[in-house]
N, C-alpha and C positions, 0 to 999 in steps of 0.2 A: 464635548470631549472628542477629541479627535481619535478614527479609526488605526486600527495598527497598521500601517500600511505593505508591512511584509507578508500579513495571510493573502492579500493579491498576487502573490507570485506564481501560485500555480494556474490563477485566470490567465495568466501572458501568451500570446501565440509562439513565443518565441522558446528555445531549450537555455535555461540559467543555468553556467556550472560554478561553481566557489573555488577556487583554487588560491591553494598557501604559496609562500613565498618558497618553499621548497619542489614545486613542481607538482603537488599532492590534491589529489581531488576531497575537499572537504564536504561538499553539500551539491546535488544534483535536484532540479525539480521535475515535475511527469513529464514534462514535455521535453527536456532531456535523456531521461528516462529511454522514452521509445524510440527518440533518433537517435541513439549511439547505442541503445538493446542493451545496456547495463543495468542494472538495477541500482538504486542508493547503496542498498548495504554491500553489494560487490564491489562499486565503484570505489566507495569510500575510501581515502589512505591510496590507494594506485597512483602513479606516473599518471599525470593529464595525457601524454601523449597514448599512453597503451587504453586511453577510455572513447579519446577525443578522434586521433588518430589521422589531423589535419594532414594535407599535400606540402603545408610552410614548413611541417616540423625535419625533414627531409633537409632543408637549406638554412638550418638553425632557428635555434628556440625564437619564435616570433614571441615572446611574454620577456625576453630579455631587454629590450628597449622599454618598454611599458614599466617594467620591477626599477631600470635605473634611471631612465631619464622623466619615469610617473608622464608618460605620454599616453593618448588612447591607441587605438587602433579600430578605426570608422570603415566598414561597410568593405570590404574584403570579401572576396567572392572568391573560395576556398572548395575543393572537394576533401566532405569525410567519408572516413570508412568504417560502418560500424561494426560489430560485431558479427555479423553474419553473411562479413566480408563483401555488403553492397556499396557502393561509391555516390554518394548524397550532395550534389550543389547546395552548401550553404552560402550567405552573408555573415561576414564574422567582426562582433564589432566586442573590443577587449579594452577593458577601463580600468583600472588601479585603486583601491580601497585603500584608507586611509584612517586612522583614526583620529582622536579628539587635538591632537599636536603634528598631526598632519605627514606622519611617518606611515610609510605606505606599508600594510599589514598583509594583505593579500590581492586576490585579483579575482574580476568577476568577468565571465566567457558571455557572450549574449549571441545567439546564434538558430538563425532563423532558417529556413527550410526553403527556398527560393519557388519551389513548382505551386507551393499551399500554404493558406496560414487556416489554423484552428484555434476557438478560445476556448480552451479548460478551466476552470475556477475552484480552487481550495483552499484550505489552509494551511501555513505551515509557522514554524518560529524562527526568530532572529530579534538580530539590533536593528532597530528602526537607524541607522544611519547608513548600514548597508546595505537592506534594501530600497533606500532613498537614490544611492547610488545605481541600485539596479534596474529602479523605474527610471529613471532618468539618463539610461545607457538604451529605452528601448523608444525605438520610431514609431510607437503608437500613442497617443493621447492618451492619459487615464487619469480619470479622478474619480472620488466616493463620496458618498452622500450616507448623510444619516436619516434613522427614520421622523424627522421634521425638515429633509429634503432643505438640508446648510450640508454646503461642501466641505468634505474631513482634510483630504488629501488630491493633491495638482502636481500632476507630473512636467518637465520640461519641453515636453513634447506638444503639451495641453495647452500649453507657455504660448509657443511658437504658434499654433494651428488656430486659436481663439483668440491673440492678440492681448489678451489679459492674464498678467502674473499673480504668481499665486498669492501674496500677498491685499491683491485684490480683492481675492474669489474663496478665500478661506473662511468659514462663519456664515455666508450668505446664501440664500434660498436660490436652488441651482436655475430656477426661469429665470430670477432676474438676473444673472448675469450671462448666463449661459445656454439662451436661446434657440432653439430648433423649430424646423417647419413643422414638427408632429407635436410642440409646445403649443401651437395656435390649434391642433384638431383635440387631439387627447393625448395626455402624458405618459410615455412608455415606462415610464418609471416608476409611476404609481400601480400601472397593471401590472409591473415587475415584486413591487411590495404587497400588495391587493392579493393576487392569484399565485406568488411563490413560482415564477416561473425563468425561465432564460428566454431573453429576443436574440437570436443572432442578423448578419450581416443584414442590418437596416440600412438601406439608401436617405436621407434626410439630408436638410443642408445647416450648419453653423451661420450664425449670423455673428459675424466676427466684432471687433471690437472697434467702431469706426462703422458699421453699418452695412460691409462687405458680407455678401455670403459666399461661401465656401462647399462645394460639394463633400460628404464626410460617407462612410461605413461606420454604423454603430452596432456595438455588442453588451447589450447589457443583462445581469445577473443580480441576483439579491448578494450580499455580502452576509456571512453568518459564523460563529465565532464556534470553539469546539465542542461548544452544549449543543447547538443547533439553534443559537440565540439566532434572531433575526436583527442584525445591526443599524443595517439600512443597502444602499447601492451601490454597485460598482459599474462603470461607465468604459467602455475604452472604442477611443475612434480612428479614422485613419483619414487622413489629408485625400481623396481621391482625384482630385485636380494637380497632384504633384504626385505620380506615380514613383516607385522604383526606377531606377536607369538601368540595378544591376538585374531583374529580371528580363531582361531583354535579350541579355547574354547567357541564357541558360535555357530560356523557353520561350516559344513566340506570345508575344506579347499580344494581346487581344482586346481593342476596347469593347468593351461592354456593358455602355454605359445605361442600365438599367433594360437591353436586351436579355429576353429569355428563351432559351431554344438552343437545340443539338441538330436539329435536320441537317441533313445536307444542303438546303436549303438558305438558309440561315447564317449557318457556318460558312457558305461559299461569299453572302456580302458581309459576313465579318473578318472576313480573311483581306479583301478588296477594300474595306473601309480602313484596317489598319495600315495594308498599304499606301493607300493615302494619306495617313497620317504621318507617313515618314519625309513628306514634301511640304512645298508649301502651292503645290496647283489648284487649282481651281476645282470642284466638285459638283457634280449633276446628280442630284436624287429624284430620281422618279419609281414608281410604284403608285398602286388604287391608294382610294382615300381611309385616312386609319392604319394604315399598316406601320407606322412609326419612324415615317422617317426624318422627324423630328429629332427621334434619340440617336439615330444615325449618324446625322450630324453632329451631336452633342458629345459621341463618340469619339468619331475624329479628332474635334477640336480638343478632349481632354487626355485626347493620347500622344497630340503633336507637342512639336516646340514651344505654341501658341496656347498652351495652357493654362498658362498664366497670367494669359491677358481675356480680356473679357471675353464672351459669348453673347451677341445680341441678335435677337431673333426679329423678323420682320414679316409679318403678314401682308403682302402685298393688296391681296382682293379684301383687306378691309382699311385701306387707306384710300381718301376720295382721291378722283386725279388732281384736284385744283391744289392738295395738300402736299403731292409727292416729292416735290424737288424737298420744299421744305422740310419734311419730315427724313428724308436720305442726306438731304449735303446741310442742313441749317439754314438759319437766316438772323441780317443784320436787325438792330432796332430801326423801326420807321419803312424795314423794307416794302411793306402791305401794311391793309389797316388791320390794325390789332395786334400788329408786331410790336410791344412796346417795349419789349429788351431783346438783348441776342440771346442765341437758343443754339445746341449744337445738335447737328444730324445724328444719325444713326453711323455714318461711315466716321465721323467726327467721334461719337463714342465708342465705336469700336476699334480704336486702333491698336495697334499690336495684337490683337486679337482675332476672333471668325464674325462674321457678317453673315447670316443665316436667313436667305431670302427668298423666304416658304411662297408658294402658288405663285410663283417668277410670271410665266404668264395676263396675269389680269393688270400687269402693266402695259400703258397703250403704247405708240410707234413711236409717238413723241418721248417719253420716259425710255424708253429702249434706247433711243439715239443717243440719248446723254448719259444713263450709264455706260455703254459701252466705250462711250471717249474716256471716261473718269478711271477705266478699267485700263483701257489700253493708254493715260498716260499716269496713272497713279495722282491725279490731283486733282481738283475743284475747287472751286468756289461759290461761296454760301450765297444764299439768294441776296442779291440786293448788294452784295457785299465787294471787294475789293483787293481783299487778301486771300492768295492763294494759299489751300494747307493740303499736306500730301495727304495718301489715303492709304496706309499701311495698314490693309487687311487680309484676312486670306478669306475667299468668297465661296460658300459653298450654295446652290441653289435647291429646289424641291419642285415639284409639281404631280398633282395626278390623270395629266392630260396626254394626249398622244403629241409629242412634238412634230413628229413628221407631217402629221394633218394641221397642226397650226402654221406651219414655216410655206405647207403649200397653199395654204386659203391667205396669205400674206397678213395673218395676226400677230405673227412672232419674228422676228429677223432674224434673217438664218447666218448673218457676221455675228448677231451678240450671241445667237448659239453656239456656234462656233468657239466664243472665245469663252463660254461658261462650261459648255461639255468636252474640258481638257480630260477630265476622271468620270465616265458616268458609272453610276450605280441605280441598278433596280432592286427596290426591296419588294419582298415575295408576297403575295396575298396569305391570307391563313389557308386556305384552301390547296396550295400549295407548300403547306409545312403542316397537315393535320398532323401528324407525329408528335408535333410540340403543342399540341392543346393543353393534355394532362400538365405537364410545367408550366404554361401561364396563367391556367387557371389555379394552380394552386400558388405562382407567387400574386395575384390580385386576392387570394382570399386571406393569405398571410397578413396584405396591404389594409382589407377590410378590415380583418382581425382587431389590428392595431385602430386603427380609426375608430370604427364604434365599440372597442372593446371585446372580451370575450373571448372564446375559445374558436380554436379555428375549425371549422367543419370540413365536410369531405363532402363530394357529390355522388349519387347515389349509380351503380355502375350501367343502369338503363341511360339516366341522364346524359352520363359520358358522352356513352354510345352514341347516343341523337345527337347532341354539339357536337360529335366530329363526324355526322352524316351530311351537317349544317353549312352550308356554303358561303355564311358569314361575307355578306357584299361589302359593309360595316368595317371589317375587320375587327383588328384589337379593340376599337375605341364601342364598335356595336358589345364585341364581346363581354369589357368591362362591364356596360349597362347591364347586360344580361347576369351578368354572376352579382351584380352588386342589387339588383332588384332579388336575385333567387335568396343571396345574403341575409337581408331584411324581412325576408317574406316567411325565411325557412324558423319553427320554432325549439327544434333540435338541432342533433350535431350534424344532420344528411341534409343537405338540401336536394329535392326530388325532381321529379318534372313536374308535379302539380304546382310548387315552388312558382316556377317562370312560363308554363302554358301561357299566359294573361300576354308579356313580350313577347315570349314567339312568338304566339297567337297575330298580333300585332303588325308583327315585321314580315321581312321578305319568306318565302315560303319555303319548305324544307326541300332539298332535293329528292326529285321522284313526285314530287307535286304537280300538278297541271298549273304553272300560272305562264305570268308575263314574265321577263327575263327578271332575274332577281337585281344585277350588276347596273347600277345609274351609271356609271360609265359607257354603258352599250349606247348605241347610236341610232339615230334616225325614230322616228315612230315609233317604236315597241319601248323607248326610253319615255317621251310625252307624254302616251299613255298610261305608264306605270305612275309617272308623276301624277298626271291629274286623278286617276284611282286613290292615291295613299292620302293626296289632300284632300279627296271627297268621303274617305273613310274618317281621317279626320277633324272633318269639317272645317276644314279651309287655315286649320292652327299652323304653322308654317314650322314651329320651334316644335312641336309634335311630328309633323311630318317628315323634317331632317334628322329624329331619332330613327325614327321607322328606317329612314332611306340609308340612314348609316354615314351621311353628311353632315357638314358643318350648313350655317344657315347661308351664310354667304354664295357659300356653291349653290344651294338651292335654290335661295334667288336669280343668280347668274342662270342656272337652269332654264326657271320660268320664263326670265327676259328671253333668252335664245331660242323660247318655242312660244312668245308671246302668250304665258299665259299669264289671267289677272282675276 
């Protein structure tokens, strides 16, 4: 049995108003409500204009084209005025209702709040044709589920962002059709129906129809009817690889692609990364190791024009050298042994797209000389190969090394820097944004939340205290570990210090402690010795020792090699 799909109207982030063919407000939902500070029963029966109070109504009725020519009106970037005489940038997207002979009846307002979206979820009544019309006038994904988790209802939105129509997806169990990164850990849906709870803006990705993923915001809620029956789910997501255009023109636009923080800190390379994302130059991230500037990158590229074309990430220091050209430009069949078909590079699948090319350094002189011809003439050719293909990418780099001290011991070439650090950005250690602990620890605990289930706890206000005393060398990537051991450790709702003593205990040492320098970054002898300390603590485990150190193992090794130790 399919759910009613009009008590979803007051979940919408958006304000639904119902207007008659006579200019007459007939049905407002909450979220109209509070942007236009009318109430239903006030509104009810008034002139649209004296509730709505658009800047169009001034230059004639914008609903007059809609009533006779039954045209919409998409994505209009309008100011209202509401009742308490504030002036509110919306988006105004206005559809025609229609009945069973196809005689337009009235008309439905959809009209979104451009600075914020919120999801509220209620119920209300109608004719399920009307609000078919309403789901399907709104830019967000939504479908419901019952409680044996088969899809009730699929909005057009849902259509577009999943690649599969609703005729599809109607009747069948929502994993199988309807895929998510948190479907492979633990089902938010089930903890939605389990624990009677609301998830808001979830980062996750769709796995589209054809095997493409998709970055998504999910919001989900139980659906419940007006006994308080539990019917089953309501689902609503949002494309985040294909932003708004018209937010852009009301409020600066900020990628923030799974970054968390307000410092000044923070905010000053988010402000720098979206400038960037307005060109198509070249980008330099540098910053310590862990600090994220992976999602930096992921940033950019999901806020430019280049959104829409892949994102492909490249680890330089874990590609051997004998592999590299290979693995960047392709190669033919027969070019080497064991080439036994053609193969495409990394520049070759990213095109149209960012080319994301993490620890740029631990490529040798030779690999340097040849990206930078490919950069400064846009083309190559695959190993072995003979036809030329261009390389329409846009290039952003990473590294957590001093460039200056590499360009002078002549490890890095200072023309390909050159022609890499057109845009640099530094992202900040944690130590330099302690401000924003409290928020990142509690968006990894939300994350853990969902992951192993359960309620999401709090950490206890000693604990705080000491993490933001903690000079975290590690950064975000030490920090996770640390919140996601105290997670599992803790058997209430507080995780304490007794919790993670055992990791800190562990790792590098609290500020105000007598040790070695905490930061593998630091240089010369007091770096060696920290290292051969944490490997003789414990005991020579190397995938132990780059937790402790707050590295990846690659760089650890690169470590050792550079101070010969074995």
């Amino acid at each position: 049995m399919r759910l009613d799909e009009l008590k979803v109207l007051d979940f919408l982030n958006d304000a639904v108003i119902l207007i008659d063919l006579d200019r007459k407000i007939v049905r407002l939902n909450k979220k109209a409500e509070e942007l236009t500070g009318h109430t239903a029963a006030s509104a009810v029966g008034k002139p649209c204009y004296e509730v709505i109070g658009i800047d169009l109504c001034d230059d004639g009725c914008p609903l007059n084209n809609v009533i006779s020519d039954e045209q919409c009106i998409n994505n209009f970037d309008v100011t209202l005025k509401n009742k308490k005489g504030q002036h509110i940038p919306i988006c105004l997207n206005t559809t025609p209702i229609e009945d069973s002979s196809g005689k337009v009846i009235g008309i439905i307002d959809n009209l979104r709040v451009i600075s914020h979206v919120k999801t509220i979820i209620d119920d209300i009544d109608s004719e399920r044709m009307r609000n078919k019309a309403i789901l399907d006038s709104i830019d967000e994904g939504v479908y419901t589920i019952d409680k044996e988790w088969r899809i009730t209802s699929f909005n057009k939105t849902a259509e577009k962002i999943t690649g599969f129509s609703e005729n599809e997806v109607i009747g069948k169990i929502c994993s199988d059709v309807l895929t998510t990164s948190l479907c492979r850990k633990r089902c938010p849906l089930k903890r939605i129906l389990t624990h009677k709870e609301t998830l808001s803006n979830i980062n996750s990705n769709f796995i589209r129809k054809g095997g493409k993923e998709i970055p998504v915001i999910l919001n989900m809620a139980l659906f419940i009817d007006r006994f308080q029956n539990v019917l089953g789910g309501v689902t609503t997501f949002r494309d985040i690889s294909t932003m708004e255009a018209h937010v852009a023109s009301h409020k600066k636009k900020r990628p923030v692609h799974g970054i968390v923080g307000k410092s000044s800190a923070i905010t000053k390379v988010l402000d720098l990364a979206n400038t960037a994302a307005r060109s198509d130059i070249n980008v330099f991230i540098g910053g310590e190791s862990g600090t994220g500037k992976n999602l930096i990158a992921q940033a950019i590229h999901y806020a430019s024009e280049r959104k829409n074309g892949p994102f492909v990430k490249v680890n330089m220091g874990a590609i051997p050298e004998t592999l590299m050209e290979s693995e960047l430009y392709g190669h033919v069949k027969g070019a080497f042994t064991g080439a036994d078909r053609d193969s495409k590079g990394k520049f070759e699948i990213a095109e149209g797209g960012t080319l994301f090319l993490d620890e740029i350094t631990e490529m040798s002189v030779y690999a340097q000389a040849k990206i930078l011809q490919v950069i400064q003439d846009k083309q190559f050719y695959p190993v072995g190969g003979n036809t030329l293909k261009t390389a329409n990418v846009r290039i952003i780099c990473a590294t957590n090394r001093d460039m200056h001290e590499e360009i002078q011991s002549k490890r890095f070439r200072d023309d390909l820097f050159f022609r890499l650090n057109v845009f640099p950005i530094t992202v900040p250690p944690i130590r330099e944004r302690v401000s924003d602990l409290p928020l990142i620890i509690h968006h990894i605990l939300e994350k853990l939340s969902i992951l192993y289930g359960g309620e999401c706890p709090t950490l206890s206000a000693a604990l705080l205290e000491k993490l933001m005393q903690y000079s975290w060398p590690g950064n975000i990537r030490e920090l996770e570990n640390v919140v996601e051991y105290g997670f599992l450790c803790s058997e209430g709702d507080t995780i304490t210090e007794k919790n993670v003593a055992q990791v800190l205990g562990a790792g590098p040492k609290m500020i105000g402690d007598t040790a070695l320098p905490n930061d593998i970054s630091s240089e010369g002898n007091d770096e060696k010795k920290r290292i051969l300390k944490i490997l003789s603590e414990v005991g020579w485990n190397r995938q132990e020792a780059s937790k402790v150190l707050g590295v990846d193992r690659t760089t650890l090794w690169r470590k050792m090699k550079k101070y010969q130790i074995s």
